[in-house]
LUMGUFI-565180 format. One record per atom (N, C-alpha, C): residue number from 1; residue in one letter; chain; atom name; x, y, z. Coordinates in steps of 0.02 Angstrom, whole numbers. Layout:
BEGIN
<pt n="NUM" res="a" chain="A" atom="CA" east="X" north="Y" up="Z"/>
...
END
This chain:
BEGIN
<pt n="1" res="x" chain="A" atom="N" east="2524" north="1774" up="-318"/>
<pt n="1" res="x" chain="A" atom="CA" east="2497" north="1835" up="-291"/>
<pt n="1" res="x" chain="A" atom="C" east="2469" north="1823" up="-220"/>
<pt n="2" res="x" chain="A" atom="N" east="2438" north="1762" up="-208"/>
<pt n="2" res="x" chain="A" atom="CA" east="2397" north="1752" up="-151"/>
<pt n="2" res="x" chain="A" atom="C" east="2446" north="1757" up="-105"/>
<pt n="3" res="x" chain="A" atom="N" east="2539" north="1732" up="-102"/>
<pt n="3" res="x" chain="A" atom="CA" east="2575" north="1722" up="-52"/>
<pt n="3" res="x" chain="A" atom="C" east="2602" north="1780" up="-37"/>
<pt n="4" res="x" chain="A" atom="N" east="2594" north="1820" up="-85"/>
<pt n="4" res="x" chain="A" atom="CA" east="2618" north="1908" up="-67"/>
<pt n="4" res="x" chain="A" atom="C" east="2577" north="1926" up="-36"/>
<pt n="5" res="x" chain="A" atom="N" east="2503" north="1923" up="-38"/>
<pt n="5" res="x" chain="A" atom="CA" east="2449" north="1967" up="6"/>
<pt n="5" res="x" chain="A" atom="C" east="2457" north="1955" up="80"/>
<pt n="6" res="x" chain="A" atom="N" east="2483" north="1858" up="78"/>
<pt n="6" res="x" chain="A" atom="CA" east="2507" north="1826" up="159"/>
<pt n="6" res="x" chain="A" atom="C" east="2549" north="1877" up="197"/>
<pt n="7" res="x" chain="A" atom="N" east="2584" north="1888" up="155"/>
<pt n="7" res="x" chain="A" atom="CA" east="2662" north="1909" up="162"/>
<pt n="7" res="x" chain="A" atom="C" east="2642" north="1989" up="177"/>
<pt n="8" res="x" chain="A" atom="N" east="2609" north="2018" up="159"/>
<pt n="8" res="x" chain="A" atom="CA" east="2594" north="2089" up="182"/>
<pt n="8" res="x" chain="A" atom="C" east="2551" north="2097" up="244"/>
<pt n="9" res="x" chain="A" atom="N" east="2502" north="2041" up="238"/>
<pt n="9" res="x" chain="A" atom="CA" east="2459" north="2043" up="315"/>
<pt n="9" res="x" chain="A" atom="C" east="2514" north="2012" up="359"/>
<pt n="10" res="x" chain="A" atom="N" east="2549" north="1964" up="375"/>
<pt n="10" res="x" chain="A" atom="CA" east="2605" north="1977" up="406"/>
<pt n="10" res="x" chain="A" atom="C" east="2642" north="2050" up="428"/>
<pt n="11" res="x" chain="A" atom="N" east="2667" north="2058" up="375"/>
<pt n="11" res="x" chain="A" atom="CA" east="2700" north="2135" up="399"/>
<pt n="11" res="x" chain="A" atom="C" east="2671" north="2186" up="401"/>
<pt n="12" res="x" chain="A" atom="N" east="2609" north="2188" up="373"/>
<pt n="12" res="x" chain="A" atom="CA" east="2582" north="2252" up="413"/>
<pt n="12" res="x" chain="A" atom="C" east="2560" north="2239" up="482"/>
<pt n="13" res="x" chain="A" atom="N" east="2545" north="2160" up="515"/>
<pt n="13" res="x" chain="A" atom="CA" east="2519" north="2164" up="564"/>
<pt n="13" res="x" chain="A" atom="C" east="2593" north="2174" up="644"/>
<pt n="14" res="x" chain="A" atom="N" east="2641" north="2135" up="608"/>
<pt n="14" res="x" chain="A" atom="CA" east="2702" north="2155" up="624"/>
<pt n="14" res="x" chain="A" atom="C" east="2708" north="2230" up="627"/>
<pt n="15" res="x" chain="A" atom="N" east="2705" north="2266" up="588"/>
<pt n="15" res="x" chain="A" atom="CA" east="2741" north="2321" up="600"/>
<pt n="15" res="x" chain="A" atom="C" east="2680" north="2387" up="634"/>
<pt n="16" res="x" chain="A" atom="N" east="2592" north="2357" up="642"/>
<pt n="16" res="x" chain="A" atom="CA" east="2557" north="2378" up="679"/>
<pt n="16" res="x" chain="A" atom="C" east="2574" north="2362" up="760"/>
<pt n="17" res="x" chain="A" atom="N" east="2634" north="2319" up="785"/>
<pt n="17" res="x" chain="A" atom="CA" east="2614" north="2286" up="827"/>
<pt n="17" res="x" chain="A" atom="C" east="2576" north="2248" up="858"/>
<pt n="18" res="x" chain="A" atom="N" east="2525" north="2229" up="813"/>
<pt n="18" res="x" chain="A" atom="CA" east="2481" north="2177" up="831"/>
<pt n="18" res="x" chain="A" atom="C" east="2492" north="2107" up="835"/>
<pt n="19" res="x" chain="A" atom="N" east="2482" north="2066" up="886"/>
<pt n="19" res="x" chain="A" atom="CA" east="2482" north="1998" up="887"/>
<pt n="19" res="x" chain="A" atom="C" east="2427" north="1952" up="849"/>
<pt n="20" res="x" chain="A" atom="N" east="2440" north="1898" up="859"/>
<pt n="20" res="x" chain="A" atom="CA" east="2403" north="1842" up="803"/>
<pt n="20" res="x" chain="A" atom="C" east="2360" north="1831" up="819"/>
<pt n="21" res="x" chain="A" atom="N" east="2368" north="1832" up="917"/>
<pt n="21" res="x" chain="A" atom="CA" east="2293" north="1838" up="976"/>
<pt n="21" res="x" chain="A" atom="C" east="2225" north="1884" up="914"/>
<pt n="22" res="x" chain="A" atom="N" east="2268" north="1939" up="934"/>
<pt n="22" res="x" chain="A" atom="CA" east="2228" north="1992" up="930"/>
<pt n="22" res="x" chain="A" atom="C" east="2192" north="2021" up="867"/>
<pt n="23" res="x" chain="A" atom="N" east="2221" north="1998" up="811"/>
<pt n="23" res="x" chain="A" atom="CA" east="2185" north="1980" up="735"/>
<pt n="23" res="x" chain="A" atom="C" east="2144" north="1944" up="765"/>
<pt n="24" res="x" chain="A" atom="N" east="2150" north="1868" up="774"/>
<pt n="24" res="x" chain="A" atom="CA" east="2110" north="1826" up="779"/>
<pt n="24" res="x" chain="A" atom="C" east="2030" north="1841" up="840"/>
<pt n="25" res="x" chain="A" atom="N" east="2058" north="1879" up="857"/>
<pt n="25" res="x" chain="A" atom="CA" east="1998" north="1904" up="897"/>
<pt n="25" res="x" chain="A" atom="C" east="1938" north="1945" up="859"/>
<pt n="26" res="x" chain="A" atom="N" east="1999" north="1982" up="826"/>
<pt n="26" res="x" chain="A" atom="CA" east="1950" north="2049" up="775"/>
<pt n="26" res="x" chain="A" atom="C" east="1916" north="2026" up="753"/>
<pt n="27" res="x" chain="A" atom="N" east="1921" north="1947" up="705"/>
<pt n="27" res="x" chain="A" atom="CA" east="1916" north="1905" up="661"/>
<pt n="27" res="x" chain="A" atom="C" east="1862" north="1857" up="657"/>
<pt n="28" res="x" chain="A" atom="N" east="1837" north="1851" up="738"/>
<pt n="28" res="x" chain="A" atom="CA" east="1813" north="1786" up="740"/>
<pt n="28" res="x" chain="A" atom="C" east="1837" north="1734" up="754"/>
<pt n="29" res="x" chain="A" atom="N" east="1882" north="1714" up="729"/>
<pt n="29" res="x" chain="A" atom="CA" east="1938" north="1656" up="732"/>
<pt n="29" res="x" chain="A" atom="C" east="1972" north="1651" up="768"/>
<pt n="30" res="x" chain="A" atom="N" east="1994" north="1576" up="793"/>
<pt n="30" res="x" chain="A" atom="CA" east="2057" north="1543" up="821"/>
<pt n="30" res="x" chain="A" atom="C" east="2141" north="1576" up="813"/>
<pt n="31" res="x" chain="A" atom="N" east="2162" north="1580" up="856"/>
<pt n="31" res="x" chain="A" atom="CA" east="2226" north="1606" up="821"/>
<pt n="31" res="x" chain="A" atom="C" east="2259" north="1561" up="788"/>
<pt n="32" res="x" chain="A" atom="N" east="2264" north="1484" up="790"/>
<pt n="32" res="x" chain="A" atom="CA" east="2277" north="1444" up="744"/>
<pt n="32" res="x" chain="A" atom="C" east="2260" north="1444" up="681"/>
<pt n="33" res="x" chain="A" atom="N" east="2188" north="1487" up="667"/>
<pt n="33" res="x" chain="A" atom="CA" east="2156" north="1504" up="596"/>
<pt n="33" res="x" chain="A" atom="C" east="2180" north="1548" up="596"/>
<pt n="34" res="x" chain="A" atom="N" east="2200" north="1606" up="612"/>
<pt n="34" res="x" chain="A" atom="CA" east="2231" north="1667" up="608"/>
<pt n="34" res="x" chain="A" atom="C" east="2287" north="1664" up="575"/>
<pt n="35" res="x" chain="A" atom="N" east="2339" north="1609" up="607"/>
<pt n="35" res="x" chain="A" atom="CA" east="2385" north="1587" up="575"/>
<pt n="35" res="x" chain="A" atom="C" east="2400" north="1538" up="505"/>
<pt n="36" res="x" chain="A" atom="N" east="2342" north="1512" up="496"/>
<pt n="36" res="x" chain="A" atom="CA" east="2351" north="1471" up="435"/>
<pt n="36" res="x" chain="A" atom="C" east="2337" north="1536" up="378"/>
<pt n="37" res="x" chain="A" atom="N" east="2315" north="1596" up="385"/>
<pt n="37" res="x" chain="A" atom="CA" east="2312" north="1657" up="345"/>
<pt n="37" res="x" chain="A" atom="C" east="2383" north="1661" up="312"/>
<pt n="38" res="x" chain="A" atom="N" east="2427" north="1668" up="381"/>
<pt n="38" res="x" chain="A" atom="CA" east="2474" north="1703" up="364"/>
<pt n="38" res="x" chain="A" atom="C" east="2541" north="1677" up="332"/>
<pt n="39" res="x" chain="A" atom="N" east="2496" north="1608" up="330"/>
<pt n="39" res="x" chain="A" atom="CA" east="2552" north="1560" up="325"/>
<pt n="39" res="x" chain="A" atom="C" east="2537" north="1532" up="244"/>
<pt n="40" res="x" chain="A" atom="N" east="2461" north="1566" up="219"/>
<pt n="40" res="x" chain="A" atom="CA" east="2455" north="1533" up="166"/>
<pt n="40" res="x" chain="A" atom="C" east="2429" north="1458" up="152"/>
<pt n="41" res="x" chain="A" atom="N" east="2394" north="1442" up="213"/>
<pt n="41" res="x" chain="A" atom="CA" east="2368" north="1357" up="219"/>
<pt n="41" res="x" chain="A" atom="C" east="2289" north="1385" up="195"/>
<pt n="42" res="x" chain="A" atom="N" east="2264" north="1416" up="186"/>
<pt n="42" res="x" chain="A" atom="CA" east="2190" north="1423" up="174"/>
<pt n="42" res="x" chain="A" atom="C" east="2182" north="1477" up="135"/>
<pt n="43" res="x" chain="A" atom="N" east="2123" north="1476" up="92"/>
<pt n="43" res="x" chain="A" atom="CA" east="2090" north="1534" up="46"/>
<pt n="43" res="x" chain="A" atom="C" east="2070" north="1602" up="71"/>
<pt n="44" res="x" chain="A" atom="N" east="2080" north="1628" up="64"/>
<pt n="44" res="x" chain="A" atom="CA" east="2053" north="1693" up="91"/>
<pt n="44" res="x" chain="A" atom="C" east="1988" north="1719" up="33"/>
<pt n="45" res="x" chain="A" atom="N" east="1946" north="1735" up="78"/>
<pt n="45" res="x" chain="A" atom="CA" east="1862" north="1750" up="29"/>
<pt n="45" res="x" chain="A" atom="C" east="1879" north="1828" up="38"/>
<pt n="46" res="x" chain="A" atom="N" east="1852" north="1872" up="-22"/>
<pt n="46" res="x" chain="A" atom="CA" east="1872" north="1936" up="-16"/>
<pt n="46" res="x" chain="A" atom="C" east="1848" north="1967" up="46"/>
<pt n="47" res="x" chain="A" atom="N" east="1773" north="1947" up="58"/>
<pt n="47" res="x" chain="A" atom="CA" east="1769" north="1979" up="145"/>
<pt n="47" res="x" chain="A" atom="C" east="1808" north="1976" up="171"/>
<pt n="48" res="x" chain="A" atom="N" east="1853" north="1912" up="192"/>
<pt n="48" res="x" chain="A" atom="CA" east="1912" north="1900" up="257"/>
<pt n="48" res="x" chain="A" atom="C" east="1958" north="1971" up="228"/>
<pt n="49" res="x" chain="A" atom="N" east="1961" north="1959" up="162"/>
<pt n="49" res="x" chain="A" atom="CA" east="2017" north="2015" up="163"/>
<pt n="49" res="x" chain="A" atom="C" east="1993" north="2094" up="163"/>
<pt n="50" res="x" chain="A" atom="N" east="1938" north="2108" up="163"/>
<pt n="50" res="x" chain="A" atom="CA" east="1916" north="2168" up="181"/>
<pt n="50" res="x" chain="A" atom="C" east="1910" north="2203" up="237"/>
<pt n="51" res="x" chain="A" atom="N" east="1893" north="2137" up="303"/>
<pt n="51" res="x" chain="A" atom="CA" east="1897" north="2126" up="365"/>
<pt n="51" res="x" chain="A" atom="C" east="1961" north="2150" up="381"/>
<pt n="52" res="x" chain="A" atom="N" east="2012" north="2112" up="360"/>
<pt n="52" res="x" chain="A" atom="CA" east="2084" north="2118" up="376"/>
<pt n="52" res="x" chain="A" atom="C" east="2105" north="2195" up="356"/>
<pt n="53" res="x" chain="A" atom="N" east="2074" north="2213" up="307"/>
<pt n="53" res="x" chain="A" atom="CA" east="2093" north="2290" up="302"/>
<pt n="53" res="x" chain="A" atom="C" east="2066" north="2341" up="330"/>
<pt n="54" res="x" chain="A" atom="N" east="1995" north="2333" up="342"/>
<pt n="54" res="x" chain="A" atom="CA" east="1978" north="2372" up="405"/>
<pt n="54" res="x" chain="A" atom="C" east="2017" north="2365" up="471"/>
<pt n="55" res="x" chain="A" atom="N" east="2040" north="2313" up="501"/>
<pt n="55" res="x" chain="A" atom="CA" east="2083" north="2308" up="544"/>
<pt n="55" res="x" chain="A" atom="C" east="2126" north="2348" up="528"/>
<pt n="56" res="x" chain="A" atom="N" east="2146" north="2347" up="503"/>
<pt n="56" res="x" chain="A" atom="CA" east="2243" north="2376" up="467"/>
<pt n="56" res="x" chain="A" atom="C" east="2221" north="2468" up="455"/>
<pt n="57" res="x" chain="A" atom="N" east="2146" north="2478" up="450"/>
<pt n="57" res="x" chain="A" atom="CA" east="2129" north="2538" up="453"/>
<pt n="57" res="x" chain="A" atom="C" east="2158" north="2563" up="362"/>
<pt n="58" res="x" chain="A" atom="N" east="2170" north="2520" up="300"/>
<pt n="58" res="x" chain="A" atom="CA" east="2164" north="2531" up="250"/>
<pt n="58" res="x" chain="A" atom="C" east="2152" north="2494" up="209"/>
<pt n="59" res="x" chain="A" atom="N" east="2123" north="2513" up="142"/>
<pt n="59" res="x" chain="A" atom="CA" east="2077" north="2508" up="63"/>
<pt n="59" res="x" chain="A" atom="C" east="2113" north="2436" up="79"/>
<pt n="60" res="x" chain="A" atom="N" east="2094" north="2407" up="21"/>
<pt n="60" res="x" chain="A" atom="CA" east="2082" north="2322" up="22"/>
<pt n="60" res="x" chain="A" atom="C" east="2150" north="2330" up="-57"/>
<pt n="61" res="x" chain="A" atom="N" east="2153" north="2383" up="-79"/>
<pt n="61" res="x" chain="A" atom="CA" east="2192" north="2387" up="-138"/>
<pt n="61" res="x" chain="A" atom="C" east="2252" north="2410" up="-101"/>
<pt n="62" res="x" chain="A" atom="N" east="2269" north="2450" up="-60"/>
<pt n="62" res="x" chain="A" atom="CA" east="2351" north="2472" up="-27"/>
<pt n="62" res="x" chain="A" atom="C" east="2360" north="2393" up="5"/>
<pt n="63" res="x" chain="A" atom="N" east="2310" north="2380" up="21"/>
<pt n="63" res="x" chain="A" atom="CA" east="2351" north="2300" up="76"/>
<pt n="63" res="x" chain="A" atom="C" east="2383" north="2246" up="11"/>
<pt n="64" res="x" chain="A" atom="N" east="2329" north="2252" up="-42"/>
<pt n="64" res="x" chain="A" atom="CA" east="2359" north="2212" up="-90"/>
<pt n="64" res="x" chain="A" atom="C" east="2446" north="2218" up="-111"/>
<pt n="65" res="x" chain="A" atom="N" east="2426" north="2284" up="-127"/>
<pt n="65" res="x" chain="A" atom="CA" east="2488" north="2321" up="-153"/>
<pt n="65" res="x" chain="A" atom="C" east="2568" north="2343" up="-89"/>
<pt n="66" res="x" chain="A" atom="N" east="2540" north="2333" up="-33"/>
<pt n="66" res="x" chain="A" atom="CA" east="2597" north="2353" up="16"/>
<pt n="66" res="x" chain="A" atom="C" east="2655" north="2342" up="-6"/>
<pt n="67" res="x" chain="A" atom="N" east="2698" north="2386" up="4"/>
<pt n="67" res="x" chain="A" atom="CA" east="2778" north="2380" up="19"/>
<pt n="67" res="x" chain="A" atom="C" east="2804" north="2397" up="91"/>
<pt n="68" res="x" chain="A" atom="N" east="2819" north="2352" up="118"/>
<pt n="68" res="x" chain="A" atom="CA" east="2859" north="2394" up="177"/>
<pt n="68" res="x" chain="A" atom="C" east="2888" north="2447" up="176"/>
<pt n="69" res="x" chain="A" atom="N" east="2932" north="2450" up="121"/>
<pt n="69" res="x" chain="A" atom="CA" east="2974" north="2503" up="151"/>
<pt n="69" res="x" chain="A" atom="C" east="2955" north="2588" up="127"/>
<pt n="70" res="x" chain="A" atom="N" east="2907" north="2566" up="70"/>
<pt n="70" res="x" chain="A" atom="CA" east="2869" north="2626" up="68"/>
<pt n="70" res="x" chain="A" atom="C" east="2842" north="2656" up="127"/>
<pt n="71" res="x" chain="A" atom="N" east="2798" north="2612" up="161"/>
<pt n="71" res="x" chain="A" atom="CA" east="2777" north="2606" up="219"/>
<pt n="71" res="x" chain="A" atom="C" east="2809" north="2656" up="267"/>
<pt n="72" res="x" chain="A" atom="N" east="2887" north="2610" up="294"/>
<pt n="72" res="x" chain="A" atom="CA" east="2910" north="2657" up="336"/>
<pt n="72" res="x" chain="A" atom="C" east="2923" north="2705" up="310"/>
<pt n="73" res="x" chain="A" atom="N" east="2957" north="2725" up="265"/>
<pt n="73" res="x" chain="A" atom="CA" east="2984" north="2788" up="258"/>
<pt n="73" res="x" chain="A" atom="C" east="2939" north="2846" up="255"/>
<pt n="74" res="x" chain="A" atom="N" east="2862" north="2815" up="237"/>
<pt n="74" res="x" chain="A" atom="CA" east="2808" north="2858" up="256"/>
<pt n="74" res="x" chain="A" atom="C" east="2790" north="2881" up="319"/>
<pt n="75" res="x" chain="A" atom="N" east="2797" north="2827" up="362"/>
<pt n="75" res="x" chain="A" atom="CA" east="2785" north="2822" up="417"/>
<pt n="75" res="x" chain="A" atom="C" east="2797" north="2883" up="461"/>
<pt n="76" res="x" chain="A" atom="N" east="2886" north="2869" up="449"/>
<pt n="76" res="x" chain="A" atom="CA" east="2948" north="2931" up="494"/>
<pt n="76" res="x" chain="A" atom="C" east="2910" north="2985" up="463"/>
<pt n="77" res="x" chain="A" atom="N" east="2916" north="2996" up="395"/>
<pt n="77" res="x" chain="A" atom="CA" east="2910" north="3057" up="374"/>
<pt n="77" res="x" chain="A" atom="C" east="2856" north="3081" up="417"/>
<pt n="78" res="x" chain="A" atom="N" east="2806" north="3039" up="406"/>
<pt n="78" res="x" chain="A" atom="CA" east="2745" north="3091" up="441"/>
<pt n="78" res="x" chain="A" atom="C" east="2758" north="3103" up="510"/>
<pt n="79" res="x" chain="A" atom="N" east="2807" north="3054" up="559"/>
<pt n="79" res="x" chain="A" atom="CA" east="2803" north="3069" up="611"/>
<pt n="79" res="x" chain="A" atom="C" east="2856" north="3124" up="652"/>
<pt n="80" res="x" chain="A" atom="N" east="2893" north="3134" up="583"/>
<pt n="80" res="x" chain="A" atom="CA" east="2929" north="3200" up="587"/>
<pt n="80" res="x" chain="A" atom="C" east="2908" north="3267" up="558"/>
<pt n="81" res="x" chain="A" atom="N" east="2832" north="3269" up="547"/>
<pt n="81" res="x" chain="A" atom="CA" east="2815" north="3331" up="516"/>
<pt n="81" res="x" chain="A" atom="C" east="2788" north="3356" up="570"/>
<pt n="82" res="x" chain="A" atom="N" east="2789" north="3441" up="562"/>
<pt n="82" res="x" chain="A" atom="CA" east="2744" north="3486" up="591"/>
<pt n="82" res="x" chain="A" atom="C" east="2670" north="3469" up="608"/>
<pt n="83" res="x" chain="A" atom="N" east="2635" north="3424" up="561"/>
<pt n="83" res="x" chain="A" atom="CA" east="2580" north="3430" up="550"/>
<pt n="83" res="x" chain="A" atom="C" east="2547" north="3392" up="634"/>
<pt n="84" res="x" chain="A" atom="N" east="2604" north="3352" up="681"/>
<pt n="84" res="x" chain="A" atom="CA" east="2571" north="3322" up="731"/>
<pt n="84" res="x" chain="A" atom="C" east="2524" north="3345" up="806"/>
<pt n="85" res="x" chain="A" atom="N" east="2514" north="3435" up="774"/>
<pt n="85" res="x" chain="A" atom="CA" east="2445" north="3471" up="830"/>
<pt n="85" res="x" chain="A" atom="C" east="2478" north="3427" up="884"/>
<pt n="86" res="x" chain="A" atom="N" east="2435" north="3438" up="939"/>
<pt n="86" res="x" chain="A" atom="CA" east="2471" north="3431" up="999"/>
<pt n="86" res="x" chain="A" atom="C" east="2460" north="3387" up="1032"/>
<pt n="87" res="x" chain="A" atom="N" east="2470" north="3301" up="999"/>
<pt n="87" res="x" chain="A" atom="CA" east="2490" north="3265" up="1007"/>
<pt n="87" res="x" chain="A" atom="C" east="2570" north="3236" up="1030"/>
<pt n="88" res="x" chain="A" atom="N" east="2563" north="3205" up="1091"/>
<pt n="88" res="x" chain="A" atom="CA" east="2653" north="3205" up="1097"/>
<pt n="88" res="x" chain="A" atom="C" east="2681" north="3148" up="1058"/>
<pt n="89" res="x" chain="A" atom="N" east="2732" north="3129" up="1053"/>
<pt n="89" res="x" chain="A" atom="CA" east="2747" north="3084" up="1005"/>
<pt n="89" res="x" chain="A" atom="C" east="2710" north="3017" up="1036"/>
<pt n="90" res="x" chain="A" atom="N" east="2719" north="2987" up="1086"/>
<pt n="90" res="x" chain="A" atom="CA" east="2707" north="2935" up="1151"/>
<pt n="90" res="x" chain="A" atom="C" east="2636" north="2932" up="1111"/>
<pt n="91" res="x" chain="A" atom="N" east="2582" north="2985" up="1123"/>
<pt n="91" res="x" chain="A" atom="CA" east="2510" north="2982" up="1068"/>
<pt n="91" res="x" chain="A" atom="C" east="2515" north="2953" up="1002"/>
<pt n="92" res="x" chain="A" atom="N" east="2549" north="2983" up="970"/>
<pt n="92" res="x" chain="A" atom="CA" east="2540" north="2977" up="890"/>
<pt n="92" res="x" chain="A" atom="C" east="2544" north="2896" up="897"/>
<pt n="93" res="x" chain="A" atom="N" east="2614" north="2870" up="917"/>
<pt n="93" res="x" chain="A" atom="CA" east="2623" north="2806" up="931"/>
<pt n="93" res="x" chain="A" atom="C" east="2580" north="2744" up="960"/>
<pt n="94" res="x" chain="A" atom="N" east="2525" north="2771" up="984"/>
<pt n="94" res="x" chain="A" atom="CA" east="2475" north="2729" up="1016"/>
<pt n="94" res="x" chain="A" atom="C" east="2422" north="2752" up="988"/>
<pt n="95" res="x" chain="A" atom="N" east="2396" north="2812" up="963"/>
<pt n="95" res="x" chain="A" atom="CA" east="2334" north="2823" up="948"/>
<pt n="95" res="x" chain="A" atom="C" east="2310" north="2771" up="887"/>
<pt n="96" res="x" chain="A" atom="N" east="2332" north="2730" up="867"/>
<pt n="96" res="x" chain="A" atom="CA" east="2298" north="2675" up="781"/>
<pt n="96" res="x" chain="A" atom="C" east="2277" north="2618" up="855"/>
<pt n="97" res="x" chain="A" atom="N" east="2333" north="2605" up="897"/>
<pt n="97" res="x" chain="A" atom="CA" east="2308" north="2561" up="953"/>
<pt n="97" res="x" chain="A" atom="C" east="2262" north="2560" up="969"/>
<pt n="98" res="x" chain="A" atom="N" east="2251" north="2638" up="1020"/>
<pt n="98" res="x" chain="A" atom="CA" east="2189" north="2654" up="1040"/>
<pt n="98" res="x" chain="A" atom="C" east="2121" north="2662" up="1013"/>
<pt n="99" res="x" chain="A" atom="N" east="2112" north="2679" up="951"/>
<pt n="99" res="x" chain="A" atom="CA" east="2071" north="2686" up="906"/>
<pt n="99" res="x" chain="A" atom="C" east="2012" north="2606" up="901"/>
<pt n="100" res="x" chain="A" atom="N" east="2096" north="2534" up="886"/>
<pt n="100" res="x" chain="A" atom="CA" east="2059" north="2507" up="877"/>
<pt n="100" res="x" chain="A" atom="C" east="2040" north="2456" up="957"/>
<pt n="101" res="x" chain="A" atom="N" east="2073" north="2454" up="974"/>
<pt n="101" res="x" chain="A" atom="CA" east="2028" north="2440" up="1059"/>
<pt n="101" res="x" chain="A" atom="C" east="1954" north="2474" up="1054"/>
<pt n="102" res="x" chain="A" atom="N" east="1967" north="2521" up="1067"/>
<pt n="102" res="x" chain="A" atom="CA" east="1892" north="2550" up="1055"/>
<pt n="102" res="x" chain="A" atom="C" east="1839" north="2516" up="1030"/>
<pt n="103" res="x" chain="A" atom="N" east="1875" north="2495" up="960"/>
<pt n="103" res="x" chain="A" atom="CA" east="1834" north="2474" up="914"/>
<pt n="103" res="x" chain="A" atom="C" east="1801" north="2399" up="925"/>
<pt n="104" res="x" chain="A" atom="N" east="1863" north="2379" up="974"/>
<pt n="104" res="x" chain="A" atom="CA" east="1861" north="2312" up="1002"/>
<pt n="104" res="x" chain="A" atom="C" east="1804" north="2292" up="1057"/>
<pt n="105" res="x" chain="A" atom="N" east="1813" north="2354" up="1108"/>
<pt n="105" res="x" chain="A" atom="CA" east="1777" north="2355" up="1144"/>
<pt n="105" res="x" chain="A" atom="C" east="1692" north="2389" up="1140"/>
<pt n="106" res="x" chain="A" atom="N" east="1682" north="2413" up="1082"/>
<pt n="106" res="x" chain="A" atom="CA" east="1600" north="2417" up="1044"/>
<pt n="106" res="x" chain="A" atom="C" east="1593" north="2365" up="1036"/>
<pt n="107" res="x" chain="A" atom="N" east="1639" north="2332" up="975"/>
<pt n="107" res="x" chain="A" atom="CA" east="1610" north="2252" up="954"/>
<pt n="107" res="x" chain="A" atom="C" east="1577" north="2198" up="1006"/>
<pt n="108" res="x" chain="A" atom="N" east="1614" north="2231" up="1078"/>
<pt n="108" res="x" chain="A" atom="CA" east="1596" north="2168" up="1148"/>
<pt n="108" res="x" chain="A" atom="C" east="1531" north="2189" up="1159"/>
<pt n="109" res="x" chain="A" atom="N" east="1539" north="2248" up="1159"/>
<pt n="109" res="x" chain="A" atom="CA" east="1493" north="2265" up="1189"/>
<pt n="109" res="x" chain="A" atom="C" east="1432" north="2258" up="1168"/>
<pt n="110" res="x" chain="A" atom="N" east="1426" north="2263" up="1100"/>
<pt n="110" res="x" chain="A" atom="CA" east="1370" north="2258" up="1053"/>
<pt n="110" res="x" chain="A" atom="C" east="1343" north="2171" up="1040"/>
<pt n="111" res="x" chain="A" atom="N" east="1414" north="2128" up="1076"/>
<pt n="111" res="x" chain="A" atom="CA" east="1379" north="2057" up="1080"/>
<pt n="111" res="x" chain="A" atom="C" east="1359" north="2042" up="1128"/>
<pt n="112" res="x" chain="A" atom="N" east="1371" north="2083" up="1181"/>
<pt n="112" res="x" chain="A" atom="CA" east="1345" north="2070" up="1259"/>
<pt n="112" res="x" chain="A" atom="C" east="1275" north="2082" up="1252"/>
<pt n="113" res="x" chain="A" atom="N" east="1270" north="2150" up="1218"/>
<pt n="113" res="x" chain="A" atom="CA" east="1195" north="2190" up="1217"/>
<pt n="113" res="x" chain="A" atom="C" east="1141" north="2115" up="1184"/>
<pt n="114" res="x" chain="A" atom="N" east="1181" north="2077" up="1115"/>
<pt n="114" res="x" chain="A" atom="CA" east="1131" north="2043" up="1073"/>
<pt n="114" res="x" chain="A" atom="C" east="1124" north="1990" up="1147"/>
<pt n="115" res="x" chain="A" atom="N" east="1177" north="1952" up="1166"/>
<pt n="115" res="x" chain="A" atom="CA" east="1151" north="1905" up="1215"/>
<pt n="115" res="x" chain="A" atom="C" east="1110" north="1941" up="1275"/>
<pt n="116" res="x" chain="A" atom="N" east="1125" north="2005" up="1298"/>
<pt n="116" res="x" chain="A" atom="CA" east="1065" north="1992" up="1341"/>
<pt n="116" res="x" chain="A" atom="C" east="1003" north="2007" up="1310"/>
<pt n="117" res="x" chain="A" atom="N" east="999" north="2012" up="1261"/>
<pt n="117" res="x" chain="A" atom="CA" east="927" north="2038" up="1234"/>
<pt n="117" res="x" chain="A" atom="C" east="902" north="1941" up="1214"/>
<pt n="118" res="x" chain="A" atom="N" east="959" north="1913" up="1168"/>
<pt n="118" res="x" chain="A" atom="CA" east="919" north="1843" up="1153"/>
<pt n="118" res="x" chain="A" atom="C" east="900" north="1806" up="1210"/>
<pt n="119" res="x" chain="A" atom="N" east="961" north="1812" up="1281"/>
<pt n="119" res="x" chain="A" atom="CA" east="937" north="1765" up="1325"/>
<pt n="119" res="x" chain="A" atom="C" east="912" north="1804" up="1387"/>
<pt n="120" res="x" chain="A" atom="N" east="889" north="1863" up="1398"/>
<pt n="120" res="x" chain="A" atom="CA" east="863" north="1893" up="1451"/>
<pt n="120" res="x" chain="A" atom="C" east="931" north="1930" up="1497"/>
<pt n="121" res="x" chain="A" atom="N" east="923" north="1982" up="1523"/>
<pt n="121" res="x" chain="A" atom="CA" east="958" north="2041" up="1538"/>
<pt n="121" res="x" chain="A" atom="C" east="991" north="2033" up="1622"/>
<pt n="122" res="x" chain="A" atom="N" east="1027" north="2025" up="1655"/>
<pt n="122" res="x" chain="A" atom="CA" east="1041" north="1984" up="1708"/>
<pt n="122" res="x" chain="A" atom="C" east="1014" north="2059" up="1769"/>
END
């Protein structure tokens, strides 16, 4: 079971477009630790994998359970429905991106804030 969960954070991070950099950033970690994840060289503690699903922006039980191809075919579908308000496609396609940059760029920001508060404010 543990090498299937590998095997899904792989491809979901694959098919998020995300690099190994860029987990490993989310993460804390080295991208060399990033990679021993994915590769199945180390334990994963359920935090890491909760972490990893907030990244992925889902439940800790769909990442378990992923199928790709459920996946895509979900994917298209939704990105062929009416439902995309007036978003252009070019949006839909970047907005999980954008979202988590954002999210990336609080996290900096919120460690910049702790260091200048622990070591004085420049």
């Amino acid at each position: 079971m543990a090498e299937k969960i590998n095997e899904n954070i792989k491809s979901i991070r694959e098919l998020k477009d995300y690099t190994q950099e860029y987990m490993a950033v989310m993460l804390n970690i080295t991208q060399a630790g990033y990679s021993k994840i994915e590769k199945g060289t180390i334990t994963l503690s359920c935090d890491k994998l909760e972490e990893i699903a907030f990244i992925f922006e889902m439940d800790l039980i769909n990442l378990i359970a992923f199928e790709s191809s459920l996946y895509l075919k979900n994917d298209f579908m939704k990105f062929n429905t009416s439902e995309q308000g007036n978003l252009s496609n070019i949006e839909m396609l970047y907005q999980d991106k954008i979202i988590l940059l954002e999210k990336l760029l609080d996290k900096t920001n919120n460690e910049l804030e702790n260091y200048k508060d622990k070591y004085g404010g420049l």
